[in-house]
Every structure is written in structure tokens, then in C-alpha cells.
Short mmCIF file of the C-alpha atoms (twelve columns), coordinates in Angstrom:
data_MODEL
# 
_entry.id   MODEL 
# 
loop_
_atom_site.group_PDB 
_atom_site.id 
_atom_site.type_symbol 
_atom_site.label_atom_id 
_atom_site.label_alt_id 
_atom_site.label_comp_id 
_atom_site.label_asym_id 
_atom_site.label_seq_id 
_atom_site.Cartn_x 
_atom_site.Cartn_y 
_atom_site.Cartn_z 
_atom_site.pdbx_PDB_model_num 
ATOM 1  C CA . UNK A 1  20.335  -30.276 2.752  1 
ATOM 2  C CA . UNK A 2  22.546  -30.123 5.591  1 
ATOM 3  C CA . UNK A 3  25.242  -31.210 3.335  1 
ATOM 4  C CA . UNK A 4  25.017  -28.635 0.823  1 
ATOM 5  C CA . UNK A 5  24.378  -25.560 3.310  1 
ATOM 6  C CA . UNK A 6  25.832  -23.846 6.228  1 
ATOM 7  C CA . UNK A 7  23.402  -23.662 8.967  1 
ATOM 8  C CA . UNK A 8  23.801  -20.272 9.197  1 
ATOM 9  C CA . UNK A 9  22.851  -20.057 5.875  1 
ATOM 10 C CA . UNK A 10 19.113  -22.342 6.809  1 
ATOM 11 C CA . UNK A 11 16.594  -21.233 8.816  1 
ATOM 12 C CA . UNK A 12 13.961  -24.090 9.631  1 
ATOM 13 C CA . UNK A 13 10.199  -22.824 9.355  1 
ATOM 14 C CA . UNK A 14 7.316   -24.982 10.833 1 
ATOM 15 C CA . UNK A 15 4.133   -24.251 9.730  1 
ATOM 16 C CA . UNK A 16 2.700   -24.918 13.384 1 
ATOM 17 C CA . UNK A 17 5.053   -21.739 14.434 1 
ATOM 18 C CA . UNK A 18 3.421   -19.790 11.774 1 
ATOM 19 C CA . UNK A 19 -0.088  -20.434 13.124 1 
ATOM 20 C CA . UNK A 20 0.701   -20.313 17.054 1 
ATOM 21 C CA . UNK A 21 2.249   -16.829 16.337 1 
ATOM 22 C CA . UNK A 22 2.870   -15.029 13.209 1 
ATOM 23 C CA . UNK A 23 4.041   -12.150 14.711 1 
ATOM 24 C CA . UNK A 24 7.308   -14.238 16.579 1 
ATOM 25 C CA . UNK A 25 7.778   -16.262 13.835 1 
ATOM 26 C CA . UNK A 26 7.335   -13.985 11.011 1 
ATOM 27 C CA . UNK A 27 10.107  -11.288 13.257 1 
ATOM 28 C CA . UNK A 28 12.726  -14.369 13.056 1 
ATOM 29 C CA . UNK A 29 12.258  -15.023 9.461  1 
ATOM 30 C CA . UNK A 30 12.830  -11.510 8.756  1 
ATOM 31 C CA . UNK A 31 16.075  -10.900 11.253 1 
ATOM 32 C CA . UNK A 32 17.186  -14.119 9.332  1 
ATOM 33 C CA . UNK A 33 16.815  -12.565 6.044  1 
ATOM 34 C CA . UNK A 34 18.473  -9.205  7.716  1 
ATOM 35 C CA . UNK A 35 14.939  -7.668  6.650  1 
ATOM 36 C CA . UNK A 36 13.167  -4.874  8.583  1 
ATOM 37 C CA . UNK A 37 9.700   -6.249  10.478 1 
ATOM 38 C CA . UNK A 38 6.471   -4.337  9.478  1 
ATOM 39 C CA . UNK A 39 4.002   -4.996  10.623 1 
ATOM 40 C CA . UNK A 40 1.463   -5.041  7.584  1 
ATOM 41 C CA . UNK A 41 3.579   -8.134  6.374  1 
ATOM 42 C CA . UNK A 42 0.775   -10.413 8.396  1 
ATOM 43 C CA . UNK A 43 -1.678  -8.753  6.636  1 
ATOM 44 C CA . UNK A 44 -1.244  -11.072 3.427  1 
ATOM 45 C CA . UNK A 45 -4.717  -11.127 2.057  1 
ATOM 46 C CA . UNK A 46 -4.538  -7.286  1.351  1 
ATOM 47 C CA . UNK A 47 -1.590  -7.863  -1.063 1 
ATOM 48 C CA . UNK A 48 -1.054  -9.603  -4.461 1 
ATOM 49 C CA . UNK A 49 0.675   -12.723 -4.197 1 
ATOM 50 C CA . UNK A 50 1.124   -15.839 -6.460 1 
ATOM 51 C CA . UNK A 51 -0.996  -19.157 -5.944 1 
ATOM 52 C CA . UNK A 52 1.293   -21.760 -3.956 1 
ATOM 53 C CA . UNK A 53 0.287   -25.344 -3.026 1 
ATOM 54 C CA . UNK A 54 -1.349  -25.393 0.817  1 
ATOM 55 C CA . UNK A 55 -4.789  -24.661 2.106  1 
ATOM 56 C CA . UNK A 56 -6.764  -22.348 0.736  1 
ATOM 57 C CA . UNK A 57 -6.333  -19.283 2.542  1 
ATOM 58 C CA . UNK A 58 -4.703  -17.306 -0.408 1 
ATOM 59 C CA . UNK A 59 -8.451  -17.245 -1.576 1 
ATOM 60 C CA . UNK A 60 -9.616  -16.038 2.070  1 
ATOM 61 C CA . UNK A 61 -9.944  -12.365 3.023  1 
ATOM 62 C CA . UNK A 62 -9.660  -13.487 6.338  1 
ATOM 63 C CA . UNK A 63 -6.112  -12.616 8.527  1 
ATOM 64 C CA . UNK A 64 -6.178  -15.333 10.764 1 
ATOM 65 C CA . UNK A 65 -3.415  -18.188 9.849  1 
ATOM 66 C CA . UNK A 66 -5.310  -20.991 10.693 1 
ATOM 67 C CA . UNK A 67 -3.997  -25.372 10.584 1 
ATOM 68 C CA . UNK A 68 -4.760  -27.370 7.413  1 
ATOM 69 C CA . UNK A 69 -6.786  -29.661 9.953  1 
ATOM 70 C CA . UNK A 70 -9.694  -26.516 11.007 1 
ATOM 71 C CA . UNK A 71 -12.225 -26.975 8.184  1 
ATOM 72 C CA . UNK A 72 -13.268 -23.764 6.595  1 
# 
């Protein structure tokens, strides 16, 4: 990929980050993207979304990001 894009233009996301602290992690994607923080952006399950591959949170009203490793 590295070969194709400017790494300006690539931000690397780790879903570890993501589940040690949204809140940091979720404020760097967005000043990457140059897009305003709110805050209600961690609040996922209260918003429609499409079906991804991954764990099955997206079916969870729960708001904690949690590992693919913690059993449900």
C-alpha cells in the first residue's frame, strides 16, 4: 500500500487502540479525516449502520468496545 499512497494520505488503525481507548483513538481518526469530534460518535449502537465482518457487537446494545478474544 505504501507504494500506491502518501503516508500522509494513510492513517494506520489497530483494533487494540480502538478497545484500550475509543475516545483517543476515535479523536485521531477524525483530525485525520479533518472531521469535527463529537462525542456521540462512540455511541454506535444508537445509530443505523451496515453489517461489516468482525465480532458481533453491531448486534449488541451495549457501548463498551470490547476484544474478539472476551466471550460474550
Amino acid at each position: 500500500m505504501k507504494k500506491y499512497v502518501n503516508d500522509n494520505q494513510l492513517l494506520r488503525v489497530k483494533y487494540e487502540h480502538i478497545v484500550q481507548d475509543p475516545t483517543a483513538e476515535l479523536k485521531r481518526i477524525c483530525r485525520f479525516l479533518n472531521v469535527e469530534f463529537e462525542k456521540d460518535m462512540l455511541n454506535f449502537a444508537n445509530h443505523v449502520y451496515y453489517i461489516t465482518n468482525g465480532n458481533d457487537m453491531r448486534f449488541s446494545k451495549s457501548f463498551k468496545i470490547r476484544p474478539d478474544t472476551v466471550a460474550v
